[in-house]
C-alpha positions in Angstrom: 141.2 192.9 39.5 142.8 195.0 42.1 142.4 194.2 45.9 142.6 196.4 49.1 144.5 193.7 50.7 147.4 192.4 48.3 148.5 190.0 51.0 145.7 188.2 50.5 146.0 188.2 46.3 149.2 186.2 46.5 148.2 183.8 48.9 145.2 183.3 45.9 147.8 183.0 43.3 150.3 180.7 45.5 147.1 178.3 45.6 146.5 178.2 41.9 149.6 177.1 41.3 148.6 173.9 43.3 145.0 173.8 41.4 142.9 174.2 44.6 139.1 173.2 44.5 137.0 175.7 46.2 133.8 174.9 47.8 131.6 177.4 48.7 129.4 176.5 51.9 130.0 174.4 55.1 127.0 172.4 55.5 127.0 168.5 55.8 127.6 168.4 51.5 129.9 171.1 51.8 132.1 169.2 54.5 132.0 165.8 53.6 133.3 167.0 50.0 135.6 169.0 51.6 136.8 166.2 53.6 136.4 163.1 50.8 138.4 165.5 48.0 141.1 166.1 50.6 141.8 162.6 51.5 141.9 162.1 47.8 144.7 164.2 47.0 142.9 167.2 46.3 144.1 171.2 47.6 140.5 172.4 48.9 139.3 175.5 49.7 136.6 175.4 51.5 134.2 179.3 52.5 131.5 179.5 54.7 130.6 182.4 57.0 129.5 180.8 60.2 130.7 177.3 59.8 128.8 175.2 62.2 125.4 176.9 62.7 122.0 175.5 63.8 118.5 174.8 61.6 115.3 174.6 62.8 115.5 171.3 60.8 114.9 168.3 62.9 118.2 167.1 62.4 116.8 163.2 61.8 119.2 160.8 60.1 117.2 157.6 59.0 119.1 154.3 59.2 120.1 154.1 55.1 122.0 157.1 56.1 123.7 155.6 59.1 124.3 152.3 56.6 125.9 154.5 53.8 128.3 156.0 56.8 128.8 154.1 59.7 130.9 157.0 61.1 127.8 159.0 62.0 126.2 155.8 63.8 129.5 155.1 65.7 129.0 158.9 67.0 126.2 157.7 70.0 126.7 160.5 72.1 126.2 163.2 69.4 122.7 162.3 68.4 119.4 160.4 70.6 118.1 157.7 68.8 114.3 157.4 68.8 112.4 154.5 68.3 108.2 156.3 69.1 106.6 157.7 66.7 103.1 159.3 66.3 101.3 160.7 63.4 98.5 162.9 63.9 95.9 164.2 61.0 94.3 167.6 60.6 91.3 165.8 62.6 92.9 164.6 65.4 93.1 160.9 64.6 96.8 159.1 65.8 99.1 156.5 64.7 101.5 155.6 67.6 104.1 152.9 66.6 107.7 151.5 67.4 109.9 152.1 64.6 112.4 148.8 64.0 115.1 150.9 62.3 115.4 154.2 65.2 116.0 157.4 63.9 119.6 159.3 65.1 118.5 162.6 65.7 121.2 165.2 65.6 121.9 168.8 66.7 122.7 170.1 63.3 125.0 172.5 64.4 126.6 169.2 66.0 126.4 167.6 63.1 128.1 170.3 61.0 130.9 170.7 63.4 131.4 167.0 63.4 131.4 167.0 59.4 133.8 170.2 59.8 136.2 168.5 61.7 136.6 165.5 59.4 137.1 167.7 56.4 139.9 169.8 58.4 141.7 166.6 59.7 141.3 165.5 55.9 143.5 168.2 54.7 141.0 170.8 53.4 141.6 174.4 54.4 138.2 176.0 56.0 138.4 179.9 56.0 135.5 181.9 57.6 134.6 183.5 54.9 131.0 184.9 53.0 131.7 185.0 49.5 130.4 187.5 47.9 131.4 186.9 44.3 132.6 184.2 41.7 134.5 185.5 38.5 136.2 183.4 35.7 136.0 180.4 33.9 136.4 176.4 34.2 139.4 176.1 35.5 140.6 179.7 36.5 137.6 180.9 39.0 138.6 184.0 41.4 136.3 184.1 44.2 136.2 187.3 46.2 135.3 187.9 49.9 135.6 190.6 52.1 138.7 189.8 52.9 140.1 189.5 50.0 140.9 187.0 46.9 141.5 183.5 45.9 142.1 181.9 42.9 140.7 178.0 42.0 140.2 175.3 39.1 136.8 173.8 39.9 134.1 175.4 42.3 131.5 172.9 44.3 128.5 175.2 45.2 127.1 173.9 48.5 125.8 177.1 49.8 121.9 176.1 50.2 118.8 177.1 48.1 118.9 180.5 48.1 122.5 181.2 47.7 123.4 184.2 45.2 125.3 182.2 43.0 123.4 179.4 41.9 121.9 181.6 38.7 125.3 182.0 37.6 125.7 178.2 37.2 122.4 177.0 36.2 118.9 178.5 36.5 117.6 180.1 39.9 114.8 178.3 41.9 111.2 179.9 41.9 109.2 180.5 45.0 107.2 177.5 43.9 110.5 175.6 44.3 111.1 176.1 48.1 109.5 175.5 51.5 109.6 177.5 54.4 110.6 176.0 57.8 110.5 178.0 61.1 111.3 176.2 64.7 112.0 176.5 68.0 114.9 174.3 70.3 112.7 174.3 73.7 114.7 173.3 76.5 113.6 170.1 78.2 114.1 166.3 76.9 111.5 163.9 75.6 111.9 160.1 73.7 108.4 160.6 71.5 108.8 161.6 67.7 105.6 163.2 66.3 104.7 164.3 62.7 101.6 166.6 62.8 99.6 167.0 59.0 98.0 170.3 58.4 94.6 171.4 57.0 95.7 173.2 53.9 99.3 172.8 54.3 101.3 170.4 52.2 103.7 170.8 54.8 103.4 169.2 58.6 104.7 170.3 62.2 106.9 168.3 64.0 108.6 167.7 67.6 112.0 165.7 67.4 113.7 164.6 70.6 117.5 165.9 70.1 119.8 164.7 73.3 119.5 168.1 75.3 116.6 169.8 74.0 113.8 169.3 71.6 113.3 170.8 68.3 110.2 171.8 67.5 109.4 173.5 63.8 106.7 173.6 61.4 107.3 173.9 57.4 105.0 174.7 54.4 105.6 175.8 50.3 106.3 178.9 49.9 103.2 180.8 49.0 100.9 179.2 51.0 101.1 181.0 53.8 103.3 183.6 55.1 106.6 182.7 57.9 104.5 184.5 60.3 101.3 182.8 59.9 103.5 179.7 60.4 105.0 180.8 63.4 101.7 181.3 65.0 100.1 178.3 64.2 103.6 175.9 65.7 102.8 178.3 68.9 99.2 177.5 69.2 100.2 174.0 68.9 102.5 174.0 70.8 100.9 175.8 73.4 97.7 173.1 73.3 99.9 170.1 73.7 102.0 171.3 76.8 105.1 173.0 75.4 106.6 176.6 76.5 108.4 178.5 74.5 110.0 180.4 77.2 113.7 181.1 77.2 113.4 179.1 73.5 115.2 179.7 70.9 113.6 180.9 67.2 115.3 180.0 64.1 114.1 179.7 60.1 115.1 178.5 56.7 114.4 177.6 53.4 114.3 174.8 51.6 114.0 173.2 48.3 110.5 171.5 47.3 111.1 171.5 43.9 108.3 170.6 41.0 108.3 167.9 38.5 109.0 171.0 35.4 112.0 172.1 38.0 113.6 168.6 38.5 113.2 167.6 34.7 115.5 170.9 33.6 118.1 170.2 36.5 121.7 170.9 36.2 123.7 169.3 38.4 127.4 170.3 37.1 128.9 172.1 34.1 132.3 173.0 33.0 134.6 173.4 36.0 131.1 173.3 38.8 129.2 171.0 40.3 125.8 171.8 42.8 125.3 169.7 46.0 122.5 169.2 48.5 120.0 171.6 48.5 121.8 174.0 46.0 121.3 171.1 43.8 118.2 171.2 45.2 118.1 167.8 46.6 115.7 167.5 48.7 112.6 164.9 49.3 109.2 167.4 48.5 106.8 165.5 50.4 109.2 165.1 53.7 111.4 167.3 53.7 114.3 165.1 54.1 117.4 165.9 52.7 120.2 165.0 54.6 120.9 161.7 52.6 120.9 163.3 49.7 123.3 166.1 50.5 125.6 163.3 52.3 125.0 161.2 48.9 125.6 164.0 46.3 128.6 165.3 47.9 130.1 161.3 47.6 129.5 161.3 43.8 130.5 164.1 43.2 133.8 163.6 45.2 133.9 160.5 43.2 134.1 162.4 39.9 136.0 164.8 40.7 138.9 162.5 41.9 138.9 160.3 39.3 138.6 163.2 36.4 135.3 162.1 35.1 133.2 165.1 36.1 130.0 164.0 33.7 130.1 160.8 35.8 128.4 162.7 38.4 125.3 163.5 36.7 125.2 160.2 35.2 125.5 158.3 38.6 122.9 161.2 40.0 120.8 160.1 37.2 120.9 156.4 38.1 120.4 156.7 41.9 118.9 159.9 43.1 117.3 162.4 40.2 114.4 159.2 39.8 113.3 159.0 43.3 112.8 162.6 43.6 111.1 163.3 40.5 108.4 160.8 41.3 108.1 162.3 44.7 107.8 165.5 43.2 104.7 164.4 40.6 102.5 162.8 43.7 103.5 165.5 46.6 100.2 167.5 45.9 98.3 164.2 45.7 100.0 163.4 49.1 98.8 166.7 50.9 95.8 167.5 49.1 94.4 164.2 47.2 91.4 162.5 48.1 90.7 158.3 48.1 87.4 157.2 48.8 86.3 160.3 50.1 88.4 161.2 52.7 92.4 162.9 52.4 95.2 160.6 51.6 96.5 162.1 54.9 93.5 160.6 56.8 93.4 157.4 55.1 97.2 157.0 55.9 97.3 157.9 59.1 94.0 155.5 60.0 95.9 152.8 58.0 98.6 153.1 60.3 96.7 152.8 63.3 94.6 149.6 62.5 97.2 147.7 60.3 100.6 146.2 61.0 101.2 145.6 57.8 101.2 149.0 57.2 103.0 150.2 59.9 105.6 147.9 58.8 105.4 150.3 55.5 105.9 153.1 57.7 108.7 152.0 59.4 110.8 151.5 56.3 109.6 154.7 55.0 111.4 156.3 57.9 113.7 154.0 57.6 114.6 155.2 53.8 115.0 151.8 53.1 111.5 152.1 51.0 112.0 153.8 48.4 109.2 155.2 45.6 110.1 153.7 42.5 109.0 150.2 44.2 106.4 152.0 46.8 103.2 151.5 44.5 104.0 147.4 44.0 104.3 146.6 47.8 101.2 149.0 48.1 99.3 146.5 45.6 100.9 143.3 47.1 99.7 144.6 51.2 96.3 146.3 50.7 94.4 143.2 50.9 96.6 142.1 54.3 95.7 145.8 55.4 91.9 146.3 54.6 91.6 142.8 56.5 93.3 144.3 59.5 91.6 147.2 59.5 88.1 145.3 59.3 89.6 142.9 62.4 90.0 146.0 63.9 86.7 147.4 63.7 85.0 144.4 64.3 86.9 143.5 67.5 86.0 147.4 68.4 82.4 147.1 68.0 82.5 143.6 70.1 84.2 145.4 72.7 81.7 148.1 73.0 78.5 146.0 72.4 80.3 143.2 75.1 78.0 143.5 78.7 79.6 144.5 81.7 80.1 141.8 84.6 77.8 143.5 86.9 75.2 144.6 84.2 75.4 140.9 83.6 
């Protein structure tokens, strides 16, 4: 394949001497692979157009995260860790609580550039570079940008959901597969967390305290309802409970949401690829929550890689990851739109929350992602008598209250 710019060819065909492993996008999966392959040995490559970049993401790592890599916690002046946190249902009804484990909320274009760095001081070559095209086969990939050409024996796809190549490795991702998030970073600081459920949504709007601003974005399956629509209901909320947009920034995304039938058929890696984070499509359906999982998927696969098992990574995603979000995926509908007793799941939860502690405690390590869902439906079993009795102390100690005489009507 000829090339406007021969300059560049060689420089390609200098690297495949050394067997470089490309990696095509910069995100947090992109960069820690970029970073854990180089400090392993490996020549990387790594392409991504803008590099560090902001999301209208909230940017929340939970504390499993910060456990798996205590370099992010020891970063305290990069993120503002929250400990208040209020959930609100489509009716109005709140759940205010302490969380025990705080959340580190990041700037993700802080995050990236902190990631970014790592990989660079790792060894791995970042070029700011889109590209546009992957040719080849396992082992001898040519990956073209508008700059030119370079050659490479194993490509890790960490470009995000929609990114043009993932049908070339394994099968695209359906509307139905992805959720649309749209946000605002409003200027202004505040310590409270809140998580606002939607009247036919399965999505939520939420308002993240980051350490200079607060980021403020609402997110819902593709298909529901339009980016626009979206847009205008996070204003009106936002307008009602005292924020201004003015002189804020507006950003959007997509992510993955994928369905049971999607996660089932997933591919993970092939001959001379591997997918990671939410090309991989790795991504929690009924939060949203992915950063773990791009962190975790970039680790395996690192892991692999380095020690020449590649089919190790699907295995080890198979033992750890794939199960968690496959059962998310078959009870997110159930989450948003189910009914128990009469009422949403949403507005059962959220009542839950506000009369028990024993469900709060639930919550906590929820946010925590130290609860996972494989064992959620036991420790639901074990707590629901401990939490209808709380929640009957709490209406009877409210109806005392009220029915209670005054001192002077005494």
């Amino acid at each position: 394949m000829e090339s406007e710019n021969p300059e560049r060819i060689e420089v390609g065909l200098k690297q495949e001497t050394q067997s470089p492993i490309a990696i095509v996008g910069g995100g947090p999966a992109g960069a820690l692979a970029g970073a854990l392959l180089a400090a392993g040995g490996e020549k990387v490559l790594l392409f991504d157009e803008k590099l560090a970049w902001e999301k209208p993401c909230g940017g929340g790592v939970t504390h499993k995260t910060l456990e798996q890599y205590p370099f992010l916690r020891e970063a305290h002046s990069e993120y503002k860790a929250v400990e208040d946190c209020e959930l609100i249902s489509s009716s109005g009804q709140r759940a205010r609580f302490q969380l025990r484990n705080p959340v580190a909320i990041f700037s993700r274009f802080v995050l990236n550039e902190m990631l970014l760095e790592r990989a660079r001081r790792a060894g791995a070559e970042l070029r700011k570079e889109r590209v546009t095209r992957i040719d080849g086969k396992a082992g001898d990939w040519l990956l073209s940008t508008p700059s030119g050409e370079y050659r490479a024996s194993y490509v890790v796809l960490a470009a995000g959901a929609r990114n043009p190549f993932r049908g070339q490795f394994s099968k695209a991702f359906a509307a139905d597969d992805l959720m649309v998030t749209a946000g605002y970073f409003i200027p202004g600081r505040c310590s409270l967390m809140q998580i606002q459920f939607l009247k036919g949504i399965s999505g939520y709007i939420w308002i993240f305290p980051r350490p200079d601003h607060v980021s403020a974005g609402i997110a819902g399956k593709m298909g529901e309802t339009s980016t626009a629509e979206l847009r205008r209901m996070l204003e009106r909320w936002l307008a009602d409970h005292g924020f201004s947009i003015e002189g804020a920034q507006f950003y959007s995304h997509i992510l993955p949401a994928l369905r049971p039938a999607t996660i089932e058929a997933l591919e993970v890696n092939g001959e001379g690829w591997a997918l990671i984070g939410d090309s991989a499509g790795l991504v929690d359906p009924i939060t949203g929550e992915g950063l773990y999982y791009a962190l975790r998927s970039a680790e395996l696969c690192a892991e692999a890689v380095l020690a020449g098992e590649h089919a190790r990574y699907k295995a080890r995603m198979e033992e750890e990851i794939l199960p968690e979000l496959r059962l998310a995926a078959r009870v997110s509908q159930r989450f948003y739109n189910g009914r128990v007793f009469g009422e949403s799941v949403l507005e059962r939860m959220v009542a839950l929350t506000q009369r028990s502690a024993t469900c709060r405690d639930l919550m906590c390590d929820l946010f925590a992602g130290i609860q996972g869902y494989r064992d959620l439906r036991p420790r639901l079993y074990r707590s629901l008598p401990a939490m209808l009795a709380e929640v009957l102390g709490s209406k009877l100690r409210g109806a005392l209250r009220i029915r209670r005489p005054s001192p002077s009507s005494a």
